[in-house]
C-alpha positions, 0 to 999 in steps of 0.5 A: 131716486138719487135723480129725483132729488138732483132735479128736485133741488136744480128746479126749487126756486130756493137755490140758485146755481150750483156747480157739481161740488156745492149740489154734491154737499146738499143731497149729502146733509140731508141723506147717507143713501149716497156718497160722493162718487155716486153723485158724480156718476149720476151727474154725468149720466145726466149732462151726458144725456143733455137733460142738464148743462152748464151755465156760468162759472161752470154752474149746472142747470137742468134744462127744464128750469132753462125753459128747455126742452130736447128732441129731433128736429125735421125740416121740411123743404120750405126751410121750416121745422118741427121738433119731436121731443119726448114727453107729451108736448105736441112738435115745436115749430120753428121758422125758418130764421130760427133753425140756428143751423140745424140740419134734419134730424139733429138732436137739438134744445129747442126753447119754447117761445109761444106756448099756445102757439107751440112755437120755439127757436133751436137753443143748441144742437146737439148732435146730428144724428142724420145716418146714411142720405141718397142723393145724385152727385153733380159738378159745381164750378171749380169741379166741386163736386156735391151730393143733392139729397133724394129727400126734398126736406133736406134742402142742402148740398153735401160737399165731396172730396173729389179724391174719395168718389169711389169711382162714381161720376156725375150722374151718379146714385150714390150714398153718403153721410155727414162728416163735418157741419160748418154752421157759421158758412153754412156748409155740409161735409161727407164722404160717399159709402157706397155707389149704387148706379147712374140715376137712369139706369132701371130700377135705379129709384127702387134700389135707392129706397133700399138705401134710404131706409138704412138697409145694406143691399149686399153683405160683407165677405166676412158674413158671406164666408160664414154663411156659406161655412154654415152650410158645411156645419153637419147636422145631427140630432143628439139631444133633439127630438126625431119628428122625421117620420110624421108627414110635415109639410110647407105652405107657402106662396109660390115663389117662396124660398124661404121656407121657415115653417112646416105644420103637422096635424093628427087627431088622437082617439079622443078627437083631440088635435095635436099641432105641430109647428116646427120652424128653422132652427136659425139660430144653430147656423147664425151663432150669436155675436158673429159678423154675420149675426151683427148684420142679421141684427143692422138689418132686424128684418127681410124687406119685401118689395115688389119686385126684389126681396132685400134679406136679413140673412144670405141666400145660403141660409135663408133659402138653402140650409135654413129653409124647410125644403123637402125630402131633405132632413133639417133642424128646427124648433118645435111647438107641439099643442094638443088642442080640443074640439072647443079650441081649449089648449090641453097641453103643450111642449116646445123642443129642439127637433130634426124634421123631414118635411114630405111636401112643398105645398102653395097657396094656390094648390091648397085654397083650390083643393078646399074650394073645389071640395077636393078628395085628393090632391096632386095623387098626394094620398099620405096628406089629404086626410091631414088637409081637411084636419088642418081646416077644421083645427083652423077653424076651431082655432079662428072661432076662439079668437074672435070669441076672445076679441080678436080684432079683424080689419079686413082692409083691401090690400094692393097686390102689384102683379109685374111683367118679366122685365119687371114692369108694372102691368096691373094692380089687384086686391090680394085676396086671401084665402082659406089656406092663408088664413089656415096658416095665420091662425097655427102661428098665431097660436104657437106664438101665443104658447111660447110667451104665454110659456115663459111668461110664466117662466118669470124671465126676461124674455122678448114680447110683441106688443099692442098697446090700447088705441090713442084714447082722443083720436078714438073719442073724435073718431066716435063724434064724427061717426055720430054725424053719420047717424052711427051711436056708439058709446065708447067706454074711455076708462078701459076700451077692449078689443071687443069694443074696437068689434062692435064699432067695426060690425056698426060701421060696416052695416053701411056700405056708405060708411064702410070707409070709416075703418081706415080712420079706426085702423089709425087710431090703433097703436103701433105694434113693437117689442120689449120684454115687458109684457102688455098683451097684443091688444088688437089680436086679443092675445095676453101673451104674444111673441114672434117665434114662427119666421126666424129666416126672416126677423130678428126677434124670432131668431133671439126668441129661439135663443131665449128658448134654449138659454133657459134650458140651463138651470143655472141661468134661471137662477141667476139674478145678475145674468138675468138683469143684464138679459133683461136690459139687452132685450130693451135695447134689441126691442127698440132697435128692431121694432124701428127697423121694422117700420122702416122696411114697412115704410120703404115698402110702401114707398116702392108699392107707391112708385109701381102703382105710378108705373101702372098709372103712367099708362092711362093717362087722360082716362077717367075712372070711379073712386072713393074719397079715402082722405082728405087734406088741406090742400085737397083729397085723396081718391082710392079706385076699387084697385086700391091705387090712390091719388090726389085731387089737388084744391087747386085743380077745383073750380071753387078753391076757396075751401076750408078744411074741416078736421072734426068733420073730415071734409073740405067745405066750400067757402063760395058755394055749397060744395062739401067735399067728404070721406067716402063720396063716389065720384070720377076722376080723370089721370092727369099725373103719374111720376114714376121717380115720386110715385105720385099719382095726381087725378083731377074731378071729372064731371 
């Protein structure tokens, strides 16, 4: 309210500039809500998050009136930027002459000087928000030494003090960070953090990745040191609820370690299911507020690359005290569901326990069982029973969620399979079977009865969340699938998941439309957490959370927390406790919702570096593929394997080409050639850089 008015009276063209004290005296005369000091405060806050600034004579200003506008910057490696800001404008562009010294990422005011155009100059930086930056240190004359940056967009050397290289020599991988920024000689200043390895050595490229995303490879000594005191913590099960004597097992694929769930099924006498989900109880070992819960939360989630796992928590818990080994008794956080024929939830609980898992199953062994209509398996009588049980309850469990809208894309995924030096040798199609699906679906659902649980509980707690799909990307997605003869009428007002289905089963009747699915997966939105609930959309789930994989997430670990916090009647009844919660969670949310898409993305930039790997052995061959995108400087062509590469325009015989993004084509502005999303065509390999995993093809004719 009280910043409703200060902008109110800042942008009315009625008063002129003020300084703190003469605004102070206007929102006085007109109301006693505030006083004095509130004002101040408010203020502050507000130049302190640059949305107002100082003019002449120690005036303010709110930047809107300034003709102003705050964001992030990134500039790419031609000199050229685009800033982000908040609300709905679409990026700023900035030549090169009007960067005005920024650096990527800074937090800059950018001033809008064409609008139609969405072109601006950078006003003022802000700060300069770049965090750590991977690069190779070299020698310049005089025996300066300077970090070039990995990334190509920041095209600047950072200056080294040759006393503080911590043993690392030219050639070197190191990272850094940005000390000082001298604009007016256009110089950068850092300190070096830590050397990762001379840039030839193996594997070299990969660990930097690691790096470049922001996730520390190593842990301190102090977390080391409680995560190996943590193994010594004894265990008991006062106050738990002794599971130990039912048949739990783990399903996992074969070189899982860290096993964070266990699943046990019984059918009662009125053919009813009760599923148990019992998953490790992380947060027993990692106590709230300590080193190693700090790095936990750095981290906010293990990243999986092809050929290293970087995880959130030491090996002492994620693969030893934590991890649901078997014949061994562990702690853990329980979601019993009673669940009927009809996939109905007739009842629930959700409890500390200590469990005793019986069996340490795969995938594989599992998947080979149901296909091959197996009795037994492995002589494991005591579990094959329960197996088929699994099965059916999963079904069920499957049936009712496609009822209820769920969304399933069934998009190929590539899978990297590596030699024992680690080298790439071959790329597949993941295939996932029944027990990995089986496995989904049980998590899916005690995830769904744990929000849904303290949703109702009226709590701060902590949300997965999918929003709708982007509204115009999904409306340009539907005229350009009616140029395909695909009739879909898409209700705009309030699109469901059902919706997003029909569209799918109208799309894929057609195989020469089949690639239409990619461009409807990217027009969904993002997936994040906050405490304020509005459904997952793309799982149809009104209430969904992450509960199932502590070991792994951070959110998972503060669910578990939340769980217990709440047994405390007090807690539930303190409004100030309660709000203070509810901020902390919207801090946590953002913060690991961002780490996630930065492990996802040095993911795929790892995936992306190994399939060059792959490639860089068929150089010169042809192969079939699919145009999976196209760009304005050419296409990109997906094989049956999922390896994608590019088709440069420049490679073309015609390259007087126009881009036409309606239609997702290149049309050919000399000849009659159209380029177009899911056209079949053979390529030969022309280019695999392993140190960019890229892979460039050329048309084969």
């Amino acid at each position: 309210m009280l910043r409703e008015i200060i902008f109110k009276i800042l942008n009315d063209n009625h008063y002129s500039p003020m300084n703190y004290q003469q605004l102070a005296t206007i929102i006085l005369r007109n109301t006693d809500e505030f006083d004095l000091n509130m004002i101040y405060k408010e203020l502050v806050l507000l130049e302190n998050e640059h949305l107002i600034m100082r003019v002449k004579h120690d005036n303010i200003q709110s930047i809107a009136r300034l003709g102003l506008k705050l964001g992030i910057i990134e500039i790419k490696a031609k000199g050229f930027g685009f800033v982000k800001v908040d609300d709905d404008t679409p990026d700023i562009f900035v030549s090169r002459k009007n960067i005005n010294g920024a650096i990527e990422k800074d937090l800059v005011l950018v001033e809008i000087t064409d609008e139609k155009k969405h072109e601006g100059i950078v006003y003022k930086v802000i700060e300069h928000k770049l965090g750590l930056i991977v690069g190779v240190l070299h020698s310049r004359k005089n025996n300066t030494l300077v970090v070039i940056p990995d990334n190509k967009n920041l095209n600047f050397e950072i200056k080294i003090n040759n006393k503080h290289t911590l043993g690392a020599n030219t050639g070197y991988k190191v990272v850094c960070y940005i000390t000082d920024v001298d604009q007016k000689h256009g110089l950068i200043y850092g300190k070096i953090k830590h050397v990762i390895g001379h840039m030839d050595a193996v594997d070299i490229d990969v660990i930097s990745i690691v790096y470049e995303y922001g996730f520390e490879v190593d842990f301190s000594k102090t977390a080391l040191h409680e995560a190996k005191q943590a193994q010594s913590k004894l265990i008991s099960n006062k106050g738990r609820k002794d599971l130990r004597s039912l048949a739990f097992i783990t399903i996992d694929g074969a070189d899982a370690k860290d096993l964070d769930d266990a699943i046990y099924v019984e059918r009662d006498q009125d053919n009813n299911y009760d599923l148990y989900v019992s998953i490790a109880d992380v947060s027993y070992y990692v106590e709230e507020k300590s080193t190693l819960d700090q790095e936990a939360y750095l981290r906010s989630t293990s990243v999986y690359l092809t050929n290293k796992v970087v995880p959130m928590l030491p090996f002492q818990i994620s693969n030893e005290v934590c991890s649901l080994q078997p014949d061994v008794d562990r702690l853990t956080m329980t979601a019993q569901m009673k669940i009927n024929e009809q996939g109905q939830l007739l009842d629930y609980q959700i409890y500390e326990s200590i469990i005793n898992s019986k069996h340490r199953l795969t995938y594989d062994q599992v998947n080979q069982f149901y296909n091959n209509n197996q009795k037994q398996l492995n002589n494991l009588k005591d579990i094959n029973e329960m197996l088929w049980d699994m099965l059916s309850l999963s079904k069920i469990i499957r049936d009712q969620k496609i009822k209820n809208g769920y969304i399933n894309f069934n998009i190929a995924e590539p899978k990297i399979i590596l030699n024992s030096k680690g080298k790439a040798i071959n790329v597949i199609n993941r295939d996932r079977g029944l027990a990995e699906m089986m496995i989904e679906d049980f998590m899916v659902r005690a995830n769904e009865v744990v929000a849904e649980h303290f949703y109702w509980l009226d709590v701060p707690f902590l949300y997965r969340v999918h929003d709708k799909p982007n509204m115009d990307r999904l409306s340009d997605l539907v005229i350009f699938a009616k140029s395909l003869n695909i009739n879909y009428h898409l209700n705009k007002d309030n699109v469901t998941s059902h919706d997003i289905n029909h569209f799918l089963d109208k799309i894929n009747i057609n195989q020469e439309t089949h690639f239409l699915d990619k461009l409807l997966l990217r027009t969904m939105a993002k997936a994040c957490y906050q405490p304020d609930n509005i459904g997952h959309f793309g799982l149809a789930s009104p209430y969904y959370t992450h509960f199932t994989s502590p070991i792994r997430r951070y959110a998972d670990l503060i669910v578990h927390r939340l769980i217990k916090t709440y047994q405390n009647p007090k807690i539930l009844n303190d409004e100030k406790i309660l709000n203070k919660k509810y901020e902390k969670l919207v801090t946590i949310g953002e913060h690991i919702s961002k780490k996630e898409r930065d492990a996802i993305d040095a993911e795929r930039r790892v995936d992306d570096i190994k399939m060059a790997e792959y490639m860089s052995d068929y150089l010169g061959e042809v192969f079939e593929g699919t145009i999976s995108s196209i760009t304005s400087f050419g296409f990109f062509v997906s094989l049956d394997n999922s390896v994608e590469g590019l088709v440069h325009i420049s490679t073309l015989k015609d390259q007087n080409y126009l881009f036409d993004k309606d239609y997702h084509c290149l049309r050919g502005q000399r000849t009659n050639v159209i380029y177009r999303m899911g056209d079949q065509l053979k390529v030969r390999l022309i280019r695999a850089s392993i140190k960019e995993g890229k892979i460039d093809f050329e048309l084969f004719k």
